[in-house]
SEKOL-59431 format. One line per 2 residues: number of its first residue (from 0); their letters; for each residue x, y, z of C-alpha. Coordinates in steps of 0.001 Angstrom, whole numbers. Example, Ala and Ser with C-alpha at 12.3 -4.5 7.8 and 13.67 -1.06 7.14 Angstrom:
<sites>
0) as) 12300/-4500/7800  13670/-1060/7140
</sites>
This chain:
<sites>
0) xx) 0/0/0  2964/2409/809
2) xx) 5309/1669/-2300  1845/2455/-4084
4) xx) 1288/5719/-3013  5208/6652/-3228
6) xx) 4845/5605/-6948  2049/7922/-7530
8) xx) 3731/10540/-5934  7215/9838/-8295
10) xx) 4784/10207/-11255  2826/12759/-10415
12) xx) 5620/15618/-8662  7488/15525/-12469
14) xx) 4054/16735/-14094  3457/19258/-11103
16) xx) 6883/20930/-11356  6253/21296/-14958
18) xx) 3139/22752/-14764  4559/24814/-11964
20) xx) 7228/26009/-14340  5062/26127/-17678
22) xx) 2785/28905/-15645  5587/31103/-13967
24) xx) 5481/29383/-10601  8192/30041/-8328
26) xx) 11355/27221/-8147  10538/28021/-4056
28) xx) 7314/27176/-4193  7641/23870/-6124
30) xx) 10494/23159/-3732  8284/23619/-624
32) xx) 5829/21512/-2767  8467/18394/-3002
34) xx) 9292/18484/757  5465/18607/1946
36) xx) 4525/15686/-423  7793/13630/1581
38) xx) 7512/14119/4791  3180/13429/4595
40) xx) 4157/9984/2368  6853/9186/5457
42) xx) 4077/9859/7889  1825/7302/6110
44) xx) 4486/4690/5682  5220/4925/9335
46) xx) 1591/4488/9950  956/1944/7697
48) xx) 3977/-95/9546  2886/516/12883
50) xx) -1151/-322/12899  -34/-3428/10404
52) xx) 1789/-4809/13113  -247/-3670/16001
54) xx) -3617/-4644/14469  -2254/-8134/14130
56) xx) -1409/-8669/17515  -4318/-7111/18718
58) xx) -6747/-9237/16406  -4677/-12507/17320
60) xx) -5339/-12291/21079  -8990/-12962/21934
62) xx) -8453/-11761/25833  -7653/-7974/24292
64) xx) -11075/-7964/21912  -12922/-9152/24650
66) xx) -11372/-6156/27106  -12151/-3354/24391
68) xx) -15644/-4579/22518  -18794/-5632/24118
70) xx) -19302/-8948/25537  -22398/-9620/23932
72) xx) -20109/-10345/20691  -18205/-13210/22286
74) xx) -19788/-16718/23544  -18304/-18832/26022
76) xx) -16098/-21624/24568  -18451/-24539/23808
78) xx) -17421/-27695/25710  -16835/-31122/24093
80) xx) -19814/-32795/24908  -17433/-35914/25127
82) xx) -15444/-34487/27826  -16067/-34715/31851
84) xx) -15894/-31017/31715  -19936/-30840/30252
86) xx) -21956/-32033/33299  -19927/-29580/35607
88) xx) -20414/-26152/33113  -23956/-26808/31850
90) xx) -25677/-29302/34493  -25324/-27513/37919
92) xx) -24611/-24098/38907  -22057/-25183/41706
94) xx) -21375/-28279/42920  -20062/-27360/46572
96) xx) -22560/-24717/47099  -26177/-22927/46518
98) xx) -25181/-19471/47841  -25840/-16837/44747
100) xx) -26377/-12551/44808  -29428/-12603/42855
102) xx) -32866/-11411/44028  -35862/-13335/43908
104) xx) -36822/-11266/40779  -33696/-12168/38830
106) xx) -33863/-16020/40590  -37376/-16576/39231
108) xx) -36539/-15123/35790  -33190/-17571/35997
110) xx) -35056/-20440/36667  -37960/-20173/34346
112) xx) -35839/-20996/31237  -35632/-24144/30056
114) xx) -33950/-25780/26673  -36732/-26519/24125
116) xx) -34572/-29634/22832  -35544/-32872/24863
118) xx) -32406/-34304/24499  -29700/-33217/26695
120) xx) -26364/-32596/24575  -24325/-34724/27940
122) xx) -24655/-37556/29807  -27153/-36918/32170
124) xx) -27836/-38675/35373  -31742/-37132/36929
126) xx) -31834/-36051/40021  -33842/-36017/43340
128) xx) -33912/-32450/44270  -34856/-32331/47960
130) xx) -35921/-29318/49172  -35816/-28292/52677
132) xx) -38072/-25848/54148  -37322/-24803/58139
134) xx) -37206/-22403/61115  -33387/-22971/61836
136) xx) -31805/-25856/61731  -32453/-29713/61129
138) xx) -33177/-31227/64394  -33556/-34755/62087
140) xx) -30141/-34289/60383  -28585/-36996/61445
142) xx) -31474/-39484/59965  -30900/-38184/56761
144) xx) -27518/-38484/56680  -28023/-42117/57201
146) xx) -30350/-41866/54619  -28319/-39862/52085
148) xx) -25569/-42022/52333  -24162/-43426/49808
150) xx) -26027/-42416/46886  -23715/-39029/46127
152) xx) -24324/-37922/42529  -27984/-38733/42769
154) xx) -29516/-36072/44861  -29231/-32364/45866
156) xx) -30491/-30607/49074  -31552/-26628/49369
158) xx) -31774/-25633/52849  -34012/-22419/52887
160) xx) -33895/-21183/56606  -36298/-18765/58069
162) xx) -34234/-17718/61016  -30999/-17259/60820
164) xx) -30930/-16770/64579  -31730/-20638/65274
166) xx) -29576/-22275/62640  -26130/-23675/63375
168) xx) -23771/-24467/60268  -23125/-28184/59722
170) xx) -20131/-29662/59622  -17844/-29693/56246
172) xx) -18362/-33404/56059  -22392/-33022/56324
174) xx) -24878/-33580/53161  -26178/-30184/54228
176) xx) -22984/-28092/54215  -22634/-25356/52040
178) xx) -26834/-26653/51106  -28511/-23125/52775
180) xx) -29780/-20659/49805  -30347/-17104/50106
182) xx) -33244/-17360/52456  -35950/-14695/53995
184) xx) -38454/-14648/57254  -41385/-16813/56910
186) xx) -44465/-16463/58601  -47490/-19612/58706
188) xx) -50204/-19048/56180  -49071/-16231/54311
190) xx) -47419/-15297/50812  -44484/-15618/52416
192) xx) -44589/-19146/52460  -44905/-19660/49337
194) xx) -42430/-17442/48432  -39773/-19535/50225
196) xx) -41427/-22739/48398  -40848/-20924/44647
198) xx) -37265/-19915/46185  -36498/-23499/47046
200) xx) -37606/-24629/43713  -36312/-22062/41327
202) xx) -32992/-22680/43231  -33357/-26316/42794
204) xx) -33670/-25583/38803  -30758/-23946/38630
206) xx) -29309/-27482/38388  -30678/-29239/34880
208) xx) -30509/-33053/36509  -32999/-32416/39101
210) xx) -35779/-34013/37634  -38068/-34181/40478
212) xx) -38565/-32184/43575  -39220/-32449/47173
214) xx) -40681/-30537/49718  -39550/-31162/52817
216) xx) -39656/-29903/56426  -37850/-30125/59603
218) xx) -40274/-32419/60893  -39808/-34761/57704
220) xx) -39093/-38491/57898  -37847/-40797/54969
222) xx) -40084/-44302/55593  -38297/-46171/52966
224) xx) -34907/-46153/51414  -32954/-43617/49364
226) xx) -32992/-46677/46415  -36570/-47729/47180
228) xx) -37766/-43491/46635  -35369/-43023/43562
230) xx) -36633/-45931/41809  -40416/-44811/42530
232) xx) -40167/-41176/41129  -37581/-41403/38639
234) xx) -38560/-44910/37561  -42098/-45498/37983
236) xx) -43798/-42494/38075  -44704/-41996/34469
238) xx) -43466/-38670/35091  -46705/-38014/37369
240) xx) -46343/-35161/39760  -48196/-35914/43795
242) xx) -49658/-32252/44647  -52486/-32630/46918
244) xx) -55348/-30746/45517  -58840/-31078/46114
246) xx) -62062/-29554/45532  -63343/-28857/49339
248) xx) -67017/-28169/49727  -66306/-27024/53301
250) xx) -65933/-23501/54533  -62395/-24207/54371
252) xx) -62476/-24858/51220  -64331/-23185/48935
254) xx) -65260/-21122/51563  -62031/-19144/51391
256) xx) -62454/-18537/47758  -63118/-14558/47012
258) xx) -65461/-13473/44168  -62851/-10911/43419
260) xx) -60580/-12998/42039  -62773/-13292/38936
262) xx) -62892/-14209/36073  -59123/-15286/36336
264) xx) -60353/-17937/38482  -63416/-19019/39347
266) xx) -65024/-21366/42245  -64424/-24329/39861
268) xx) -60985/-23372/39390  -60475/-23548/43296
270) xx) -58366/-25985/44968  -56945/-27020/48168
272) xx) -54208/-29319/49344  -51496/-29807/51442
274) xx) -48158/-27550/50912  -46137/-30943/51249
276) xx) -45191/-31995/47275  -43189/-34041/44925
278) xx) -43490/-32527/41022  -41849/-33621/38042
280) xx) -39551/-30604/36401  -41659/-29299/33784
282) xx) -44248/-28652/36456  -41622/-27012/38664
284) xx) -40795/-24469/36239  -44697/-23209/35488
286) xx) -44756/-23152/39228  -41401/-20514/39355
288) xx) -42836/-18881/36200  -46413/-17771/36823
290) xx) -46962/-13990/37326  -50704/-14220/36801
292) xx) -52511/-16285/39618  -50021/-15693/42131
294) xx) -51309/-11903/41982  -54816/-12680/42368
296) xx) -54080/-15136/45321  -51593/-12332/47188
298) xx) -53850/-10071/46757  -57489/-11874/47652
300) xx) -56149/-15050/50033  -54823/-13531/53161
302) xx) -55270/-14799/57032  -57481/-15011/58878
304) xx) -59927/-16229/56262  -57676/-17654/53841
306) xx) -54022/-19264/53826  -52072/-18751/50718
308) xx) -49549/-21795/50826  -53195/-24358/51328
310) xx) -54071/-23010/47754  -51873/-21220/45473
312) xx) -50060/-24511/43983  -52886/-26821/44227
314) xx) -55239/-24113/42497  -52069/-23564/39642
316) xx) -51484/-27202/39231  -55507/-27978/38363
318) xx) -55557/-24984/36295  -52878/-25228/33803
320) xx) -51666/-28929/34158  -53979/-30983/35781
322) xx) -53184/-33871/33222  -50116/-34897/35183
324) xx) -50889/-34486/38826  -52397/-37421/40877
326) xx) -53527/-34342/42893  -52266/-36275/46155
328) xx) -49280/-35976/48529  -46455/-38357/49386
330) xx) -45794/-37408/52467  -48391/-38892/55006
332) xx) -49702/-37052/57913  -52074/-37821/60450
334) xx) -55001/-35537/60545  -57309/-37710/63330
336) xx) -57492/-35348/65685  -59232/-31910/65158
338) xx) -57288/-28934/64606  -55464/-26553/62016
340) xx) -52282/-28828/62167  -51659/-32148/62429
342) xx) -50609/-34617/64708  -46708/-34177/66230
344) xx) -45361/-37183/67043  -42804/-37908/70125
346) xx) -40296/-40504/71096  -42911/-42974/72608
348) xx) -44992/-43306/69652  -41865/-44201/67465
350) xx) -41374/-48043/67136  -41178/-50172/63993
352) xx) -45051/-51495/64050  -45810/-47861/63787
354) xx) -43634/-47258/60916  -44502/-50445/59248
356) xx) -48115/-49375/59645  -47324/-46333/57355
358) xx) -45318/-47707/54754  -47837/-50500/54180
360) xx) -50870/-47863/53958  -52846/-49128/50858
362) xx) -55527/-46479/50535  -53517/-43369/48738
364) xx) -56768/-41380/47730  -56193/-41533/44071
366) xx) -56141/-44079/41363  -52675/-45375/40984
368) xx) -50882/-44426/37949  -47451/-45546/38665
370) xx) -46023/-48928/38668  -45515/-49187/41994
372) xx) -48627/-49791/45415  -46895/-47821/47309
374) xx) -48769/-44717/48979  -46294/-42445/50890
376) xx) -42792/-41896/50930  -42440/-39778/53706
378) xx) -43798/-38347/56966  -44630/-35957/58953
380) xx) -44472/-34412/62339  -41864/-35985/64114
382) xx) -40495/-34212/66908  -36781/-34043/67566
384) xx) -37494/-36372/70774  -37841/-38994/67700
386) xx) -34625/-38816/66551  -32324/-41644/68521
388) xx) -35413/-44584/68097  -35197/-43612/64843
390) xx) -31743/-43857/64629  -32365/-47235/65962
392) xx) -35057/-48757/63824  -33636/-46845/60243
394) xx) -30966/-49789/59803  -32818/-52914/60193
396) xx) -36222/-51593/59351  -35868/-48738/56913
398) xx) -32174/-50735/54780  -30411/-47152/55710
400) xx) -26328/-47931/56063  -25461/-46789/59238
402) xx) -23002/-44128/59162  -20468/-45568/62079
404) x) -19349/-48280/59818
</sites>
């Protein structure tokens, strides 16, 4: 490009000094002429030299394009889907911990994507997501890290705590270090509830091999084994989701419902059920995603007349995929006695007849679509006086591997 435009010049300073001389010009002035031309084709040979050789190094490093021009022009490298690397960068978020700065805001919007290609580009292994909802911490721990064991690889835990106040940090070897999201106050029968539920789950679907979900609380008991509960969701479920929800004639029932929350929903629409679920993943996400009935139900269900967690899911679930819900729980609870909450159970009533009693429960309230007769999975409340007859019974009765061996 230089020697070009020093050719041009050669040619074309002979024809200006003659038409400088044909017209009277002065010999200073064509002089001057000759010297400016030089010194401006030196000034773009110098250029020339220096952005040729700049430019190159600056094109061949991608760190220095990515520093100067905006990311949104540069992708992250795209793993070899044959490599070990591909479960760890696209299937979870973290694999020694849940902690994140995002709001619930950005969380929910996070969580609601989802690929629209079935077929996962790695080898992926579906998870249990189980989902932990308390005050503080998990006066049951132990039990489940009986239960747990073993089976790494298989399952993830979210701890959402509502006090921060009562919860001690587990120890680095525990299944539930590091397992506590960002978590807020929660407060019995309000929106709050359920916003610790969504916060559970759209932190659970951060991580694309959780396949099914669990909500859990402190007072939660496995009645079977980690094998025995893996097999029956991931295996035999027909992808079926177990979301209590019922259409209850009682003042409790539809006698909560509000007329205002027409014509979005109406008194056919409305459901109740217990808060306790199990969902397959593609109902998980519609449950992090909805914006629409979740208004209506913060706005029109509040206590004393109506509880928000008792209906919001069940009343979603029947509403915009009731095809795949057996619109029953897993988790069994004992609701003989009268009241607003159920039964709590304590150390004397734990002993393997009562825990075989549960587990062999044949009458689940629904019509069985899964391969499997078994009812419940879990249970529900067992006080922390439970925990050493439990400890007890879990390795005989329950197949858990004890974790002093």
């Amino acid at each position: 490009m230089g020697q070009f435009k020093v050719t041009i010049l050669a040619k074309y300073l002979p024809v200006r000094l003659r038409k400088e001389s044909s017209r009277g010009g002065s010999l200073h002035v064509g002089i001057t002429t000759i010297i400016l031309c030089l010194f401006i084709a030196s000034i773009v040979l110098f250029l020339g030299a220096f952005l040729r050789t700049h430019v190159t190094e600056f094109l061949s490093s991608s760190s220095s394009m990515e520093e100067v021009l905006p990311a949104i022009f540069f992708s992250p490298p795209i793993p070899d889907c044959a490599s070990s690397t591909m479960n760890n960068s696209l299937a979870s978020p973290s694999a020694d911990q849940v902690w994140h700065s995002m709001n619930d805001e950005e969380l929910l919007w996070r969580a609601s994507m989802e690929p629209r290609i079935s077929q996962y580009p790695y080898t992926r292994t579906p998870k249990l997501a189980f989902m932990f909802l308390s005050r503080g911490s998990l006066p049951l721990a132990p039990l489940w890290e009986m239960f747990f064991k073993g089976h790494e690889g298989f399952y993830s835990i979210y701890l959402h705590v509502s006090s921060i106040t009562d919860f001690t940090p587990p120890y680095s070897s525990s299944v539930f270090y590091n397992r506590m999201i960002p978590s807020k106050p929660v407060q019995w029968g309000t929106a709050t509830m359920v916003d610790a539920e969504r916060r559970l789950l759209a932190n659970a679907l951060l991580d694309w091999s959780n396949e099914r979900f669990i909500l859990l609380s402190d007072t939660c008991i496995p009645i079977f084994n980690f094998t025995t509960i893996y097999n029956y969701l991931i295996i035999s479920s027909w992808n079926q989701s177990f979301l209590g929800s019922i259409d209850d004639p009682r003042p409790m029932g539809r006698g909560r419902y509000n007329k205002r929350m027409q014509p979005e929903l109406t008194l056919a629409d409305w459901r109740k059920g217990s808060q306790w679920f199990e969902v397959h993943r593609r109902v998980a996400v519609q449950m992090v995603s909805d914006i629409k009935y979740y208004s209506i139900l913060k706005q029109h269900c509040k206590p004393p007349r109506c509880y928000m967690d008792e209906h919001y899911f069940p009343t979603l679930v029947t509403k915009i995929l009731p095809e795949i819900n057996t619109n029953h729980s897993i988790t069994w609870v004992d609701w003989s006695r009268p009241g607003s909450h159920p039964s709590m159970f304590v150390r004397k009533h734990v002993s393997e007849g009562f825990l075989m009693k549960i587990r062999n429960m044949t009458d689940c309230g629904f019509t069985h679509r899964t391969r499997s007769t078994i009812c419940f999975l879990f249970a529900r409340k067992f006080h922390p006086s439970t925990l050493e007859p439990l400890l007890r019974i879990a390795p005989s009765l329950l197949g858990f591997t004890d974790n002093s061996n």
